[in-house]
C-alpha positions as CSV (number, residue, x, y, z in Angstrom):
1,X,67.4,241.2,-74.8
2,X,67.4,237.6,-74.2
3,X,70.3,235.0,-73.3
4,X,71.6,233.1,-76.0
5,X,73.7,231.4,-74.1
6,X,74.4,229.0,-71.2
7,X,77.5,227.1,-70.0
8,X,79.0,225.3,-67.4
9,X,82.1,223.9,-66.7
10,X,82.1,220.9,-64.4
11,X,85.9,221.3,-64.1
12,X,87.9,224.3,-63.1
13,X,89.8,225.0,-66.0
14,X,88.4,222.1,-68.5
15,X,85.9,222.4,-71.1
16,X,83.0,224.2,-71.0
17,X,79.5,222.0,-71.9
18,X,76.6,224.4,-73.0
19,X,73.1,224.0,-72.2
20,X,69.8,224.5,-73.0
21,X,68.6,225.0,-69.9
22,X,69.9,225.4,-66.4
23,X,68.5,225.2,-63.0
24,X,69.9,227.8,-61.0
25,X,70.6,227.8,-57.1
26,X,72.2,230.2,-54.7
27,X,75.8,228.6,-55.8
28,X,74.9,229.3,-59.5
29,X,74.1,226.3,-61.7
30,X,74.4,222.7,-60.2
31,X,77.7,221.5,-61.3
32,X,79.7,224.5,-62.6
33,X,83.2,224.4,-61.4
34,X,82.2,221.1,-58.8
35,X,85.7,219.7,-59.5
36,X,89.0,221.1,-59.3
37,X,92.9,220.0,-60.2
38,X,95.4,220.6,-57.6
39,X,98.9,220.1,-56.7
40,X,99.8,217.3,-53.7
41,X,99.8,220.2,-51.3
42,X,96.2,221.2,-51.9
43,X,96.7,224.2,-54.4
44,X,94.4,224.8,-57.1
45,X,95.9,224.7,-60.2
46,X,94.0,226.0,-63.4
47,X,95.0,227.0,-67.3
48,X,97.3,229.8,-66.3
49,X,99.8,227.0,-65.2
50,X,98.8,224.1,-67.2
51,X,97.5,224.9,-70.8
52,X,96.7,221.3,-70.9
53,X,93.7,221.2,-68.7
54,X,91.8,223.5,-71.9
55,X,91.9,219.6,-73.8
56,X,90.2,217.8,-70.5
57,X,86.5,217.3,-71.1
58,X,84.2,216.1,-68.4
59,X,80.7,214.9,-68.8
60,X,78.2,213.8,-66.1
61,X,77.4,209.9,-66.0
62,X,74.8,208.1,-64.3
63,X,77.6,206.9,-61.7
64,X,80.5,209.5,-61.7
65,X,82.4,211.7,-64.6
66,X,83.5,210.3,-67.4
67,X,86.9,212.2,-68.4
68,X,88.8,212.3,-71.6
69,X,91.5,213.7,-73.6
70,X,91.9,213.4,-77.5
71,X,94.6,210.7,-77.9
72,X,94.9,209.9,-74.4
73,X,92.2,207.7,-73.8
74,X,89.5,208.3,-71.4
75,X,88.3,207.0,-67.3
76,X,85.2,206.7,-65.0
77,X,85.7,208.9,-61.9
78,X,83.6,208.0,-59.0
79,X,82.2,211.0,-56.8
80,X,84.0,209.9,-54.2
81,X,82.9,209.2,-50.7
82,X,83.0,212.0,-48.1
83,X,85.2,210.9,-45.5
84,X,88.1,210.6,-47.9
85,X,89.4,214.5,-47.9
86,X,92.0,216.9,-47.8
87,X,92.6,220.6,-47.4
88,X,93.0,222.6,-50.7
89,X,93.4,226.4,-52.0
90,X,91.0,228.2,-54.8
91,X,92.7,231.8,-54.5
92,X,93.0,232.7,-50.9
93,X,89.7,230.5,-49.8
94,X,90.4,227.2,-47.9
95,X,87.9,224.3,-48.5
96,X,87.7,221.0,-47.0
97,X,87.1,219.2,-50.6
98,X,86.4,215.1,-51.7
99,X,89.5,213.1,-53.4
100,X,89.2,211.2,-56.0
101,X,90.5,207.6,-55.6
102,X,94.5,207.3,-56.1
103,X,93.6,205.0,-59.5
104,X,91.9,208.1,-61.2
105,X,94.7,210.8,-59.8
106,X,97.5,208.5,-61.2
107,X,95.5,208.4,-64.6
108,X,95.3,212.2,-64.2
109,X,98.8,212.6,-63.5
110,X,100.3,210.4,-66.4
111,X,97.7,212.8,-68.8
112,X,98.8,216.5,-67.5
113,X,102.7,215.6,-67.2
114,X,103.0,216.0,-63.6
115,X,101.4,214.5,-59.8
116,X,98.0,215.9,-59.2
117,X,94.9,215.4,-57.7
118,X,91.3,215.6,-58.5
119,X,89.1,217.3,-55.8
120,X,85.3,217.4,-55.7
121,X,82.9,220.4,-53.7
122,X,81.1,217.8,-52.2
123,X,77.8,218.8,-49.7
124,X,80.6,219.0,-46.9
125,X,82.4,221.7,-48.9
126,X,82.1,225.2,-47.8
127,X,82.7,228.3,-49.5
128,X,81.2,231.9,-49.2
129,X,81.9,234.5,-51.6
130,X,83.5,238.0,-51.0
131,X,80.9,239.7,-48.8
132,X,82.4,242.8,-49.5
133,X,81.4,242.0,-53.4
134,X,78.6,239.7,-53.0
135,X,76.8,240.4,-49.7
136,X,76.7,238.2,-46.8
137,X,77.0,234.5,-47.1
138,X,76.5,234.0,-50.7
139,X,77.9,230.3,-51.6
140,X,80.1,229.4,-53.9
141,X,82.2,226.5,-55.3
142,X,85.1,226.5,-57.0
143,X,84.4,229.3,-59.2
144,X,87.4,232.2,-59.3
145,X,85.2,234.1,-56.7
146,X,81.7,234.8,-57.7
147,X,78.4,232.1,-58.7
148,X,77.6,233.3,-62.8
149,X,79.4,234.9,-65.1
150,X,77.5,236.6,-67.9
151,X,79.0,238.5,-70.3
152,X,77.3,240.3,-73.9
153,X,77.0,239.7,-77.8
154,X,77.6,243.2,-78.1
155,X,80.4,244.1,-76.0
156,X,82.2,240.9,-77.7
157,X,81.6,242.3,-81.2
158,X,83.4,245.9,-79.9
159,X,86.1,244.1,-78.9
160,X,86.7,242.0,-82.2
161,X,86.3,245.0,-84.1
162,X,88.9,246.8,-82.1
163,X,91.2,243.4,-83.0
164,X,90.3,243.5,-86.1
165,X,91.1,247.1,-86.9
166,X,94.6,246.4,-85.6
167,X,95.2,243.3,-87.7
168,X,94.9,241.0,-84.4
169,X,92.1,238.6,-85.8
170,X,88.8,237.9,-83.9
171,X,88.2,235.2,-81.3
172,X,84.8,233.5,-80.0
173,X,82.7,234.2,-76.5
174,X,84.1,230.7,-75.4
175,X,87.1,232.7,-74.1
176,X,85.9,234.3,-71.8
177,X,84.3,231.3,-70.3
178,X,80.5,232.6,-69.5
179,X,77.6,231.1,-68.0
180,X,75.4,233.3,-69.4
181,X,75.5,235.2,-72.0
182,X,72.7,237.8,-73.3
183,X,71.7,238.8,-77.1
184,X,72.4,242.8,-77.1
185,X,73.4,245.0,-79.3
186,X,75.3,247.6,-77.1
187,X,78.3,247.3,-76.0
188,X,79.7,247.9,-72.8
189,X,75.9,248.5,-71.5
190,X,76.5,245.8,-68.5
191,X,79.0,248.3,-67.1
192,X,75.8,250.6,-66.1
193,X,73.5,247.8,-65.0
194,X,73.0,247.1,-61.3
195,X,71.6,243.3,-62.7
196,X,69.5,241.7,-64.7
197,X,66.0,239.8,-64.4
198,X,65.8,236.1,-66.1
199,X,62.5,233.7,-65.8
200,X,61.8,235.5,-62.3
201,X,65.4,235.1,-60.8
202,X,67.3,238.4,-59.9
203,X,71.1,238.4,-60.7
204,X,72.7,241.5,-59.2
205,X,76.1,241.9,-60.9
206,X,79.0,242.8,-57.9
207,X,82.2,242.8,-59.8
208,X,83.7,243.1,-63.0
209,X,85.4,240.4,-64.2
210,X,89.1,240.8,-64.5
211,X,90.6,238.8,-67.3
212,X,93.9,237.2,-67.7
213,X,96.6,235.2,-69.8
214,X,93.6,232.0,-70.4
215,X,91.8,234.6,-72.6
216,X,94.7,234.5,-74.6
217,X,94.4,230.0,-75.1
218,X,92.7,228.4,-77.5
219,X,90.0,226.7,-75.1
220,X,90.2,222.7,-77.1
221,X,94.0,222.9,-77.1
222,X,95.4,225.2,-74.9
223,X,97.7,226.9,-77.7
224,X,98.2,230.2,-77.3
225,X,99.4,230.6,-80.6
226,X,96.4,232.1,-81.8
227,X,94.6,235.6,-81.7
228,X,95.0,237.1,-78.0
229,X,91.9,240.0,-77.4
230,X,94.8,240.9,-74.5
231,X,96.2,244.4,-76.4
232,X,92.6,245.2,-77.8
233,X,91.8,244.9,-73.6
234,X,94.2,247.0,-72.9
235,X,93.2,250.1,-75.6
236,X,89.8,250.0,-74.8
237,X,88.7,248.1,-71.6
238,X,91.5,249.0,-68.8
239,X,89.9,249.4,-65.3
240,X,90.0,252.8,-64.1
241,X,89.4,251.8,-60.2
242,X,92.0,250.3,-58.7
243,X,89.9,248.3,-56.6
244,X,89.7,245.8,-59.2
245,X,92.7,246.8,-61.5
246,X,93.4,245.0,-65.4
247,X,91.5,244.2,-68.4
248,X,87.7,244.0,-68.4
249,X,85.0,241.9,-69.9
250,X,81.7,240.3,-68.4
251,X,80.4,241.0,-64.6
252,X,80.6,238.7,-62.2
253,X,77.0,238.2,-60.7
254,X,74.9,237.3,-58.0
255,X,71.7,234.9,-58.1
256,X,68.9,236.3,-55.4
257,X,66.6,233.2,-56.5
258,X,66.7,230.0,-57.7
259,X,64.6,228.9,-60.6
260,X,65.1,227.7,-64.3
261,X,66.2,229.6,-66.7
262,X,66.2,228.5,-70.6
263,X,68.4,229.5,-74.3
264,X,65.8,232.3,-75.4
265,X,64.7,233.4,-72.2
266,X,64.1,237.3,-72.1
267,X,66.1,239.4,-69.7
268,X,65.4,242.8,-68.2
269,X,67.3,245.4,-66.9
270,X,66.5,245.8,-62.9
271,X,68.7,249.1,-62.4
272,X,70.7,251.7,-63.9
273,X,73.8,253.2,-62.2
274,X,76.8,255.1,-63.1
275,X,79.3,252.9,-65.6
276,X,82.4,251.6,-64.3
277,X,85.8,253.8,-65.1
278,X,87.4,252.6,-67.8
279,X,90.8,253.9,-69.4
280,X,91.1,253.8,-72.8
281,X,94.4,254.2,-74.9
282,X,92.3,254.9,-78.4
C-alpha cells in the first residue's frame, strides 16, 4: 500500500493544490486550511453556503497569496501583520485569527457576491482539536476538526461502482477533499485500522469523516449539477453509531511525528480493531 496522493488546501473551502511531497507537523501539513472566508461577524463560511469559493484558487508567493478566479481577475494578498485581528468561528471553536487588509476583503467581496473577509491562522492563532477524538492538545488550524484526512483508491472505486450500478455516474477522489490518499485495493479496510505508518510518522485515525452537501459540487465550479455519490452514501456507507451520525468516507487522522512524507511512499498498517458500524440499505 503506498500513498498516491497528497493535497492541501491553503484556503478553507478553495481549491485543493497536490503535492509531491509534504512536510508534516503536529497541525498536519504547513499551509492546509491556513486561511479562511468569513462573514463581518467572524463566522466561517465554506462551500455549503457559497458554491463559489470551489472557483477560488490560492497559490503561495514569495511575499503573500496570490488569488484568482477564472474571469475575475486575480490579487496579491499580504500575510498580514499580527496586530491587526478579529475574533472568528470554524464550527463551535473560537480563534483569535489575522485580517487581511480592507483593499484585498473588498476585492474578495465584489468576487463572491457578498461582504466578507479573509482571515489567516497566524503563529498567534490557537486551536486544539477535540480531545475526546484526538487526545490532548493536538493543534489544529482551520480544518473542519481534525489535522489529515486520508481516504482510499479502493473504497472510492466501491462507491463509484455502487453509482454506477444505479445509473448515478462516477465522480473523482477530489470530492472528498483528502490529504492523503493511499493505493489499496480493499475497500472499506480503513474502517478496521487503528492508523497507518508513512516514512516513520504514525497517523492514528480518531474519527470518521462525515460527509456532506460539498461532496455533491463540482470542486472547479461549484455546480452541483453533476453526479452526487450522496444516495450511493446513503445505501452503503450510513453510520451505524450515533456518535458520529451520516454518510461516511475517509478517517480523520492524527499525526504523532513530524517528518516528510513523499507520492510513492509505502504505508503500513500499525493496528487492527473492530470496523466501524455501518448501515447499509443494499
Amino acid at each position: 500500500m503506498r500513498v498516491s496522493e497528497l493535497n492541501f488546501y491553503p484556503l478553507k473551502s478553495g481549491r485543493g493544490i497536490p503535492l509531491t511531497e509534504a512536510m508534516i507537523t503536529a497541525s498536519g501539513i504547513p499551509g492546509d486550511r491556513q486561511m479562511m472566508i468569513v462573514d463581518p461577524s467572524g463566522q466561517f463560511i465554506t462551500q455549503r453556503e457559497m458554491q463559489a469559493l470551489a472557483q477560488v484558487e490560492v497559490a503561495p508567493r514569495d511575499v503573500g497569496f496570490r488569488f484568482a478566479i477564472d474571469g475575475k481577475g486575480e490579487i496579491l494578498v499580504a500575510v498580514p501583520p499580527c496586530e491587526r485581528r478579529m475574533d472568528v468561528v470554524v464550527w463551535k471553536s473560537p480563534v483569535s485569527a489575522a485580517v487581511a487588509d480592507d483593499g484585498a476583503n473588498q476585492i474578495l467581496s465584489t468576487w463572491l457576491g457578498r461582504e466578507v473577509k479573509l482571515v489567516f491562522f497566524d503563529d498567534k492563532a490557537v486551536r486544539i482539536a477535540s480531545p475526546e477524538w484526538a487526545g490532548p492538545e493536538t493543534p489544529v488550524t482551520f480544518a473542519d476538526g481534525y489535522q489529515v484526512l486520508v481516504t482510499t483508491t479502493g473504497s472510492l472505486a466501491a462507491l463509484n461502482a455502487d453509482m454506477d450500478k444505479h445509473g448515478e455516474g462516477q465522480i473523482g477522489m477530489e470530492r472528498f477533499r483528502p490529504n492523503i490518499v493511499l493505493d489499496h485495493d480493499e475497500a472499506w479496510a480503513e474502517d478496521n485500522w487503528d492508523g497507518i505508518e508513512i516514512a516513520g510518522i504514525r497517523f492514528d485515525f480518531v474519527k470518521p469523516c462525515a460527509r456532506c452537501i460539498m461532496t455533491t459540487q463540482d470542486q472547479q465550479t461549484g455546480s452541483r449539477e453533476v453526479a452526487s455519490p450522496m444516495q450511493a452514501m446513503g445505501r452503503i456507507r450510513m453510520s451505524g453509531d450515533r456518535r458520529v451520525p451520516g454518510p461516511l468516507f475517509g478517517w480523520n487522522a492524527v499525526p504523532r511525528g513530524e517528518g516528510r512524507i513523499g507520492l510513492g511512499d509505502e504505508a503500513s498498517i500499525i493496528g487492527m480493531r473492530d470496523a466501524w458500524a455501518i448501515k447499509r440499505r443494499g
